[in-house]
FILODO-970797 format. One record per residue (C-alpha): y, x, z. Coordinates in steps of 0.25 Angstrom, whole numbers, plus 5000, padded with zeros to 4 digits. Each point is the difference from the previous one (the first is absolute). Example, Ala and Ser with C-alpha at 12.3 -4.5 7.8 and 13.67 -1.06 7.14 Angstrom:
residues 2
+-------+------+------+
| north | east |   up |
+-------+------+------+
|  4982 | 5049 | 5031 |
|  5014 | 5006 | 4998 |
+-------+------+------+
end
This chain:
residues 494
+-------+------+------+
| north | east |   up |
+-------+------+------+
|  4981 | 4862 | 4793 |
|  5012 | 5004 | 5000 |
|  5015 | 4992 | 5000 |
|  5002 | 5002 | 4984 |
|  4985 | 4996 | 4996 |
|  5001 | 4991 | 5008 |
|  5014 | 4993 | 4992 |
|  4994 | 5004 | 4989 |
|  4990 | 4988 | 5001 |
|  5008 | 4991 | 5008 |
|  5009 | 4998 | 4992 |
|  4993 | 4992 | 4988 |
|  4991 | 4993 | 5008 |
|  5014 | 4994 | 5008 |
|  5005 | 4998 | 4984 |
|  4988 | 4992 | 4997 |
|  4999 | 4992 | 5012 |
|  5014 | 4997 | 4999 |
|  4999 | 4995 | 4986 |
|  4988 | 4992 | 5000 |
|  5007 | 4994 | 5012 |
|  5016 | 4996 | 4995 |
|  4993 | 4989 | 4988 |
|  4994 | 4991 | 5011 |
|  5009 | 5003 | 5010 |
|  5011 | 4997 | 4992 |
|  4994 | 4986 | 4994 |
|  4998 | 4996 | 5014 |
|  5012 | 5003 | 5007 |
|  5011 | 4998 | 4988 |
|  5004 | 4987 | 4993 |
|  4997 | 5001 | 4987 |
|  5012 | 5004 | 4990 |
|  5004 | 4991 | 4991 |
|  4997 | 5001 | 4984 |
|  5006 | 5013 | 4994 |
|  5007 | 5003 | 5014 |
|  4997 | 5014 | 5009 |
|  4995 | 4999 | 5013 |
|  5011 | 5012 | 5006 |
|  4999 | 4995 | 5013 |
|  4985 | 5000 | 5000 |
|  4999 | 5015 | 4994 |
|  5010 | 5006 | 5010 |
|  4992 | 4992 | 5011 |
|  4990 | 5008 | 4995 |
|  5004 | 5014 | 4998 |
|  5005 | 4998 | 5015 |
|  4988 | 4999 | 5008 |
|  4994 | 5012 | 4988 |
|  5010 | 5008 | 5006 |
|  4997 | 4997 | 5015 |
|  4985 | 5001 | 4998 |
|  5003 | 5013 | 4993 |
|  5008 | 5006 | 5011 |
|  4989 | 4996 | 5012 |
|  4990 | 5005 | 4991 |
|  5009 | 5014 | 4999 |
|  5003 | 5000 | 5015 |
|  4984 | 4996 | 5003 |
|  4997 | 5013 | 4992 |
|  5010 | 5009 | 5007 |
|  4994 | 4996 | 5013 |
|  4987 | 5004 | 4995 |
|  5004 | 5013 | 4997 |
|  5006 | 5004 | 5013 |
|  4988 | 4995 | 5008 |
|  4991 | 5009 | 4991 |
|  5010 | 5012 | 5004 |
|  4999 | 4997 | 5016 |
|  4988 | 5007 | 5008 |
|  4993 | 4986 | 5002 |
|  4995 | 4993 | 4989 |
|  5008 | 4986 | 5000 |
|  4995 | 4987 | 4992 |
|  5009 | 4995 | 4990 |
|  5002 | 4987 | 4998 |
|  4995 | 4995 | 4988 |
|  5010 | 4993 | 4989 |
|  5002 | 4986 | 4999 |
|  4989 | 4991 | 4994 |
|  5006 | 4989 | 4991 |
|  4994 | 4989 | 4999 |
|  4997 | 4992 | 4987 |
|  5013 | 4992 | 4997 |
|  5008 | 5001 | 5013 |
|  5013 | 5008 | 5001 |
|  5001 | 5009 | 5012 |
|  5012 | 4999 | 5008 |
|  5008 | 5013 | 4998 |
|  4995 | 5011 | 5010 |
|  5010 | 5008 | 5009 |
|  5000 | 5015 | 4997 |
|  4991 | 5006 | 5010 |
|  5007 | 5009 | 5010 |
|  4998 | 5017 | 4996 |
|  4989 | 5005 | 5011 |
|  5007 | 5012 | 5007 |
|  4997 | 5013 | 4996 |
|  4988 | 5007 | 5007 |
|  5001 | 5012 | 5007 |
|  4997 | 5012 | 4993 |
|  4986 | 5004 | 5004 |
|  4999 | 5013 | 5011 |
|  4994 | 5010 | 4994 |
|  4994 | 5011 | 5013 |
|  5003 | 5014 | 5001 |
|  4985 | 5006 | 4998 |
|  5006 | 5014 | 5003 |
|  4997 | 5003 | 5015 |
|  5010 | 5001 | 5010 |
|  5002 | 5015 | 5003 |
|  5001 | 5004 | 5015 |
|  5007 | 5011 | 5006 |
|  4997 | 5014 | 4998 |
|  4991 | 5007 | 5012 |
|  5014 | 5007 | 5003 |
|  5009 | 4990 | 4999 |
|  4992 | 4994 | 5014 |
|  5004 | 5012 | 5008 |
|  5008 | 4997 | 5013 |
|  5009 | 5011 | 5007 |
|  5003 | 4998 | 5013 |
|  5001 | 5008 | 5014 |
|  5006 | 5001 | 5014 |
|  5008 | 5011 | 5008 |
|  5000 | 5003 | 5014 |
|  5012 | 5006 | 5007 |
|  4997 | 5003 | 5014 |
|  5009 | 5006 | 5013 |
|  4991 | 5007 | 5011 |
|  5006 | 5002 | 5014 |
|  4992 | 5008 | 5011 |
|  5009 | 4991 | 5011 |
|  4993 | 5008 | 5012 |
|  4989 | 5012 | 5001 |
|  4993 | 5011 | 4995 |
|  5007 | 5001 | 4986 |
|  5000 | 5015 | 5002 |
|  4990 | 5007 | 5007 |
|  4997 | 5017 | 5003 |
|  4990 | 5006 | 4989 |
|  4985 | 4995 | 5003 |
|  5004 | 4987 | 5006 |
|  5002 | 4986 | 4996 |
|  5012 | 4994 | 4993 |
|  5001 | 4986 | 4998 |
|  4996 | 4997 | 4985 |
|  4992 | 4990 | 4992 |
|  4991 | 5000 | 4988 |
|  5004 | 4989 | 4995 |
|  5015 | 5004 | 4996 |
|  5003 | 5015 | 4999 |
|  5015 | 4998 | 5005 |
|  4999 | 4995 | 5013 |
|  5003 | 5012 | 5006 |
|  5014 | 5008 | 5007 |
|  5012 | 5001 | 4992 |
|  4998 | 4988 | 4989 |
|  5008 | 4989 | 4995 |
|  4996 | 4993 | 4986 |
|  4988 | 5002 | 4992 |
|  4994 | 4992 | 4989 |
|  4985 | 4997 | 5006 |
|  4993 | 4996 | 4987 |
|  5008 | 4997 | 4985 |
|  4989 | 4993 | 4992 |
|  5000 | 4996 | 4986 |
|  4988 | 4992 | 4994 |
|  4997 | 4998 | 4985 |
|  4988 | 4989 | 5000 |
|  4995 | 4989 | 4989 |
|  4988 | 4995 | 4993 |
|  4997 | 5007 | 4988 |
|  4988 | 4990 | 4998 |
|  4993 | 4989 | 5005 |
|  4992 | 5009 | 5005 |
|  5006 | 5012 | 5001 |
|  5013 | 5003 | 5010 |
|  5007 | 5014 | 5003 |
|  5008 | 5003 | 5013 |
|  5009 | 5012 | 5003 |
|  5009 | 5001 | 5012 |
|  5007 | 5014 | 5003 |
|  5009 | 5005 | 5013 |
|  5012 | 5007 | 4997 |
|  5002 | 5002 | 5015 |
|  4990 | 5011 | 5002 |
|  5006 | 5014 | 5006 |
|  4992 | 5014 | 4997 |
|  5001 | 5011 | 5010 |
|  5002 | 5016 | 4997 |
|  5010 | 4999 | 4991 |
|  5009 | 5011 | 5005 |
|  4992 | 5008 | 5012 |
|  4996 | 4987 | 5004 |
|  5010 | 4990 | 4999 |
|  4997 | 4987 | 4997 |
|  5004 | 4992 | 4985 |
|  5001 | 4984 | 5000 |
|  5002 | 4990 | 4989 |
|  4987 | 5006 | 4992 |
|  4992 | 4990 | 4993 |
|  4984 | 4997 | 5002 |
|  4990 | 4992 | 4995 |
|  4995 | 4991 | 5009 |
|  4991 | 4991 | 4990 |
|  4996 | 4999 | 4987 |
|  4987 | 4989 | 4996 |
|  4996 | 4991 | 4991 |
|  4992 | 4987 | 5004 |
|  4989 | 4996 | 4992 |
|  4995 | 4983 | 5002 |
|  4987 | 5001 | 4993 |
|  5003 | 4983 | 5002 |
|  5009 | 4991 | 4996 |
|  5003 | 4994 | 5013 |
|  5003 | 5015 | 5005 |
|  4996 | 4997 | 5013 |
|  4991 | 5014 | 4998 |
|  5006 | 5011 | 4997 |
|  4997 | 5016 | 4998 |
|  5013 | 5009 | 5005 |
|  5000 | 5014 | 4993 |
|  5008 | 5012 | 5003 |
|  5009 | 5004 | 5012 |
|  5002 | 4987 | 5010 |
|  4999 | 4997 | 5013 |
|  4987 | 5002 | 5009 |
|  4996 | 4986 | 5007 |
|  4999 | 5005 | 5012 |
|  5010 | 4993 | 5011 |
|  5006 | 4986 | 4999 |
|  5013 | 5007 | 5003 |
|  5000 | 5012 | 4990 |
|  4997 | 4991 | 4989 |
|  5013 | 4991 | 5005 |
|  5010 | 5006 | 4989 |
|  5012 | 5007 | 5010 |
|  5008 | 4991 | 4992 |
|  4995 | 4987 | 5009 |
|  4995 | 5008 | 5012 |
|  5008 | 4995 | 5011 |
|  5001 | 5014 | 5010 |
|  5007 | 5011 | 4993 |
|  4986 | 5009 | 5000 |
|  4986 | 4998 | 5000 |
|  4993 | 5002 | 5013 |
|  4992 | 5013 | 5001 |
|  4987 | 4996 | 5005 |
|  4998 | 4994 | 4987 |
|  5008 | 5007 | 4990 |
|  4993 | 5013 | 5003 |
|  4990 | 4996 | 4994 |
|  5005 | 4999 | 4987 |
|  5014 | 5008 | 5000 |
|  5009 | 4995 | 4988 |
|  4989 | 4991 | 4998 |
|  4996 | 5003 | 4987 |
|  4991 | 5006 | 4991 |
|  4992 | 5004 | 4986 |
|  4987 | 4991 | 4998 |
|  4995 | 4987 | 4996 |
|  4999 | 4987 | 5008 |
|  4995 | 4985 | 4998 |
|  5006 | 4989 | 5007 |
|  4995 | 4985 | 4999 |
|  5008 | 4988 | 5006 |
|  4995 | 4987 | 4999 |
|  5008 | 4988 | 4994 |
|  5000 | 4992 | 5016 |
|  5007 | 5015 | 5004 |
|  5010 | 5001 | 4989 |
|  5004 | 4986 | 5004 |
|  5005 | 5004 | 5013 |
|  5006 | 5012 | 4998 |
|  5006 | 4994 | 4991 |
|  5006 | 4989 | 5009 |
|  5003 | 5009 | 5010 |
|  5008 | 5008 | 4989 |
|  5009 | 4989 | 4996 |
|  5003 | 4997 | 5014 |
|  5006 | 5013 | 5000 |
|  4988 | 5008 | 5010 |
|  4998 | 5014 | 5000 |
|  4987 | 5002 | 4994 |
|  4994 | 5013 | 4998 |
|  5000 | 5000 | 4983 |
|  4987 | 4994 | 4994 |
|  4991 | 5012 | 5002 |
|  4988 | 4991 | 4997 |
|  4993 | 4992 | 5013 |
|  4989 | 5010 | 4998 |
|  5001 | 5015 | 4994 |
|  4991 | 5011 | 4999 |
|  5006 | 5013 | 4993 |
|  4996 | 5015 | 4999 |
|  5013 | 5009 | 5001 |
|  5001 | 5016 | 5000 |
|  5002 | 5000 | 5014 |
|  5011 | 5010 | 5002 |
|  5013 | 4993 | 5000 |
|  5013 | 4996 | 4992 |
|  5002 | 5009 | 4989 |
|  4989 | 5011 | 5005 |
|  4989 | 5007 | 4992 |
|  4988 | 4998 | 5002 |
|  4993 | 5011 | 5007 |
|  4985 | 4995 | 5002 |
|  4989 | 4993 | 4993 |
|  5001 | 4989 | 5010 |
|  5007 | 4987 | 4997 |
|  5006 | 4989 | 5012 |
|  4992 | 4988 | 4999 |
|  5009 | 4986 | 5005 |
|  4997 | 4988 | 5003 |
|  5009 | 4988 | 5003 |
|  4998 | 4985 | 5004 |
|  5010 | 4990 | 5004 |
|  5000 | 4984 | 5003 |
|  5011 | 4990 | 5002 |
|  4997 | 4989 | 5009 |
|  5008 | 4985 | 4999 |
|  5002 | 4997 | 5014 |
|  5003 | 4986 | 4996 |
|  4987 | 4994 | 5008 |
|  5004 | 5005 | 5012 |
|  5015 | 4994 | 5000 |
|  5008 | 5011 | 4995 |
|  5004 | 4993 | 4986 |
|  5002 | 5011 | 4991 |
|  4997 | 5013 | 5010 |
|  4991 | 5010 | 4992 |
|  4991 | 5010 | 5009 |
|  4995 | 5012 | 4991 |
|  4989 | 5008 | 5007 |
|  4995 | 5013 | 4991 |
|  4995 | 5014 | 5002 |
|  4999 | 5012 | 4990 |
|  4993 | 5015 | 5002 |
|  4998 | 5013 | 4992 |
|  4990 | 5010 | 4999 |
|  5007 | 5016 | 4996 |
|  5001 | 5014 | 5001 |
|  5012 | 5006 | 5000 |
|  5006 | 5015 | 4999 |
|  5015 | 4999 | 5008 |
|  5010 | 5011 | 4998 |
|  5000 | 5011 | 5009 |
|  5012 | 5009 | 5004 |
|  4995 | 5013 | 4993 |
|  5000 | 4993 | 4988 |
|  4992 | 4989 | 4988 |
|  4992 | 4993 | 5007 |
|  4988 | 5002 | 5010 |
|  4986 | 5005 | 4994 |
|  4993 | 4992 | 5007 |
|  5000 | 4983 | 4997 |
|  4998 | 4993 | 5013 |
|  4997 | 4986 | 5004 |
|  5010 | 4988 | 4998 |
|  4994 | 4989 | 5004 |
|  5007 | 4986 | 5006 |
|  4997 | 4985 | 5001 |
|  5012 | 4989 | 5005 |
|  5004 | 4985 | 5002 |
|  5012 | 4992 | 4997 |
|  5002 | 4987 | 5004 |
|  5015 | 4993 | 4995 |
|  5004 | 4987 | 5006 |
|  5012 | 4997 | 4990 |
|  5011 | 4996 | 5008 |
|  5004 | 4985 | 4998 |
|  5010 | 5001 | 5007 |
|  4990 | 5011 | 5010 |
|  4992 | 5009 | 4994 |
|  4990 | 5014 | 5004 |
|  4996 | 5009 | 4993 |
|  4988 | 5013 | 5007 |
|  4991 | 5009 | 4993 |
|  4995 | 5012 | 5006 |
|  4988 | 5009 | 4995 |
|  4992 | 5012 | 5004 |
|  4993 | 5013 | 4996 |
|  4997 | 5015 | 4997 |
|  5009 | 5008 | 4992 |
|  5007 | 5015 | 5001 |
|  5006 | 5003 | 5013 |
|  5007 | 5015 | 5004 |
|  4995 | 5006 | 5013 |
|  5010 | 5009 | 5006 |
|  4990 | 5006 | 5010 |
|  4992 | 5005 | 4989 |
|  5012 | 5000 | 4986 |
|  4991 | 4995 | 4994 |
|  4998 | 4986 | 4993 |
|  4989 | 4991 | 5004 |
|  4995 | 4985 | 4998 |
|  5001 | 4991 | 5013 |
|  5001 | 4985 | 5001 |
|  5014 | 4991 | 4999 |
|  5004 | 4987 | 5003 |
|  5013 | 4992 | 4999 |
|  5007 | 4987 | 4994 |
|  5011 | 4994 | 5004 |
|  5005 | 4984 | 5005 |
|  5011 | 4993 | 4993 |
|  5008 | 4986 | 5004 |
|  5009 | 4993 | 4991 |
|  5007 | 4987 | 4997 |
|  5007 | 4996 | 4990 |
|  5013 | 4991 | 4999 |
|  5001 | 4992 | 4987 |
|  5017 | 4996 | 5001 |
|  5011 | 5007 | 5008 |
|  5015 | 5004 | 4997 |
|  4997 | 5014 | 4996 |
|  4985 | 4994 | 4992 |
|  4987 | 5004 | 5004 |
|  4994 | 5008 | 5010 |
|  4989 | 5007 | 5007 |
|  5000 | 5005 | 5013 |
|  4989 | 5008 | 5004 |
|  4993 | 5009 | 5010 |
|  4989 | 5010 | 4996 |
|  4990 | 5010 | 5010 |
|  4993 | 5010 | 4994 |
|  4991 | 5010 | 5004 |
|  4991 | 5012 | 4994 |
|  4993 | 5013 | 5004 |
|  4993 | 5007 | 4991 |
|  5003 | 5011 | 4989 |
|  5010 | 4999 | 4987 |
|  4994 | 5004 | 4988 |
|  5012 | 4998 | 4991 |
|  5006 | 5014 | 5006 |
|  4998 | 5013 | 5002 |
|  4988 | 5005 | 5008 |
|  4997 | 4985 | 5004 |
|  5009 | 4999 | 5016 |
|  4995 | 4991 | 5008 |
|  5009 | 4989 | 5002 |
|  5002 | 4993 | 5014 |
|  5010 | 4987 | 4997 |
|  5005 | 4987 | 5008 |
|  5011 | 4994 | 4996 |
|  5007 | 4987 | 5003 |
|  5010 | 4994 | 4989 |
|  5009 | 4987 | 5001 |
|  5006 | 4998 | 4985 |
|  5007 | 4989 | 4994 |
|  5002 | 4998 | 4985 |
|  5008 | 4990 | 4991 |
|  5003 | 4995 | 4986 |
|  5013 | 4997 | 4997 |
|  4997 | 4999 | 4987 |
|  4985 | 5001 | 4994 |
|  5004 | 5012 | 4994 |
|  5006 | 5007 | 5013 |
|  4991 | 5002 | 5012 |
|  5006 | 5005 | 5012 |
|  4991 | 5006 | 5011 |
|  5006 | 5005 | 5013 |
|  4990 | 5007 | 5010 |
|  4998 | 5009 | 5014 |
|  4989 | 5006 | 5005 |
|  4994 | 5007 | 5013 |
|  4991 | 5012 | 4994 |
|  4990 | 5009 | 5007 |
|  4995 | 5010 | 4988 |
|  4992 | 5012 | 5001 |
|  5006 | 5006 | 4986 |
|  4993 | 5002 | 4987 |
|  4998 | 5016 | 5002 |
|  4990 | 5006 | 5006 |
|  5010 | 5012 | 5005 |
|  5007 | 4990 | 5009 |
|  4993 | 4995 | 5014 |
|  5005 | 4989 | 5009 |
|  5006 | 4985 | 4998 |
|  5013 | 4998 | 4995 |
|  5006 | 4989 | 5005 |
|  5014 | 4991 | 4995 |
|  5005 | 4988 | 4994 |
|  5005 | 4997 | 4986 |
|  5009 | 4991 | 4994 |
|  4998 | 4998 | 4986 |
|  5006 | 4992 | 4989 |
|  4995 | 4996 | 4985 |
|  5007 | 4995 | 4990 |
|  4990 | 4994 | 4988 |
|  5007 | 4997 | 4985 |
|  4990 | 4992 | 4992 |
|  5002 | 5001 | 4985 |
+-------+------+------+
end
């Protein structure tokens, strides 16, 4: 019933029971008047406590009608009962209720969430390197040895700066289950430009996938397109993290630029993901989150290749970090892994395209990283079958190859000039190089003391010098060069 029904039938019932209320009251409670005289005081007596029982009654119906407008129902005291004969004393006016809070109404449109584009993150890092041949072979007669590497085309006579690597990554979930990835080089260089000459500062695409997580949790995923191959803890390290300027050659032979066409599953369980992540936030150097385990089919050919065979590179990868705690090294993480691939392969030859016949390219490794806290070490070496020239016959061939490399390394958290790393590394291989023309055989010892540090986290600085002995990567030249190198990188992360 609402406020004005409600006054509507109040308002006679308060008349009536007020009038058959003031004879009685009014014959007990006043001295009878004398003959032909009005009682006045009596009558205003009265009409007074009318008045205040009128007013209660108004304030009492005003309370009830802003408890009826409040979320909660309230009870509202009922009017005063009079009883037969007896004056009530004269009610004070009852105190307003405050008003109640307007009622919140919920927005029942759905919050809209950023659009798939709007989740993309640019972001990138460039290298700018200073190679210096200190001593040695860094010239040599026609058909023999210079000293050179495979890992960094400018380490050779007559050099000062050169840009290493310029990347730029564009990368982003597009779903929930759905996330693209695309990183390009713009430090590339392409030979024969002008009888010959050799053209720098060209761009190449180095990857471009999408991950798909057939579950929530994404702890599986499916890689397509152009990625890295899992094979080698080290060649899975993105360079931006890798502490030595170059990857070794024992293991970077086997998959040279590191990448490829395919499709490749990678599963991590939760226990795994917990610890890399750990080790992440405490700054580590991790390898990326290729999966704990991988299998993958790639064309088999190299970076930015064609295919030339019906044959396809078969990978597989598994890797487990061990909490050390147990033993009394709070904190230490030992990862113990190993990965191998199954592939033919048709390398370049000097006449031109690319060999008719696809040989055997075979290889299986171990890694093993102790992450330094403050020591670390860090070994994988691998063995295998691949292409191989043979001078005596000119003619490419398949033999066996093996090599790896040892690595030691501390960390220092806190100095004057921020954190550092020093660092030794051995490496060693013997074996053919695929990744060039008419696959030489490569003969490599080297011995590397480096030292990098962080200013800032977005500055690394990495000093290192060497003592190389290299047979070099073409099979017109014979014999060791031999020399050591002073090399320095300056690394911008943006």
């Amino acid at each position: 019933m609402t406020f004005a029904r409600t006054a509507f039938f109040r308002r006679p019932l308060v008349a009536i029971a007020l009038a058959s209320v003031a004879t009685p009251a009014l014959a007990q409670a006043t001295p009878a008047p004398s003959a032909g005289q009005p009682d006045y005081l009596g009558i205003i007596a009265d009409l007074q406590r009318q008045i205040d029982e009128l007013k209660a009654t108004v304030n009492e119906l005003k309370a009830e009608k802003q408890a009826a407008a409040a979320p909660a129902p309230v009870a509202a005291s009922a009017p005063p009962v009079l009883a037969q004969g007896t004056l009530p004393a004269p009610a004070a006016p009852a105190a307003a209720a405050p008003p109640a809070p307007a009622p919140q109404v919920a927005d029942a449109s759905p919050k809209k969430g950023k659009a798939w584009y709007e989740k993309l993150q640019l972001r990138g890092y460039t290298q700018l390197r200073l190679n210096n041949i200190v001593s040695g072979d860094a010239e040599a007669p026609a058909g023999v040895s210079r000293l050179r590497t495979i890992g960094d085309g400018d380490v050779r006579s007559d050099n000062n700066f050169s840009f290493r690597r310029v990347r730029l990554v564009l990368q982003g979930d597009v779903s929930d289950y759905l996330s693209l990835y695309l990183q390009a080089d713009m430090a590339s260089a392409v030979s024969n430009q002008s009888a010959g000459e050799r053209r720098e500062g060209f761009a190449q695409l180095r990857d471009a996938y999408a991950d798909v997580f057939p579950t929530k949790d994404k702890s599986f995923r499916i890689r397509l397109g152009q990625s890295k191959i899992p094979y080698g803890w080290e060649n899975m390290q993105s360079s931006s993290n890798r502490l030595a300027l170059d990857r070794s050659d024992g293991i970077n032979t086997g998959a040279p630029s590191e990448r490829d066409i395919g499709i490749v599953a990678y599963y991590t369980p939760d226990h795994v993901q917990d610890i890399w992540d750990r080790l992440g936030k405490d700054g580590q150097k991790l390898f990326g989150n290729y999966g704990a385990f991988g299998l993958g089919a790639f064309n088999g050919q190299g970076t930015n290749r064609t295919e030339t065979n019906d044959n396809v590179m078969i990978v597989g990868l598994a890797t487990w970090p061990f909490e050390l705690d147990a033993l009394g090294l709070e904190g230490q993480v030992l990862e113990l892994g190993g990965s191998f691939y199954r592939n033919r392969v048709n390398p370049e030859i000097r006449t031109g395209g690319v060999s008719p016949i696809d040989y055997k390219d075979n290889r299986i490794g171990v890694h093993a990283i102790l992450y330094p806290q403050p020591f670390g070490l860090q070994a994988e070496w691998n063995w295998g079958r691949g292409p191989e020239f043979d001078p005596v016959t000119r003619q490419i061939v398949e033999r066996p190859l093996n090599g790896g490399y040892i690595q030691a390394m501390a960390r220092v958290r806190r100095s004057p000039l921020g954190p550092f790393y020093p660092f030794a590394r051995w490496q060693y291989y013997r074996g053919g190089f695929k990744g060039a023309t008419n696959a030489p055989r490569l003969e490599t010892e080297e011995l590397e003391f480096g030292l990098e540090f962080l200013p800032t986290p977005a500055l690394e600085l990495t000093v290192t010098y060497g003592f190389a002995s290299r047979k070099e990567a073409d099979e017109r030249r014979f014999g060791q060069a031999e020399g050591e190198l002073l090399r320095i990188q300056a690394q911008w992360n943006y």
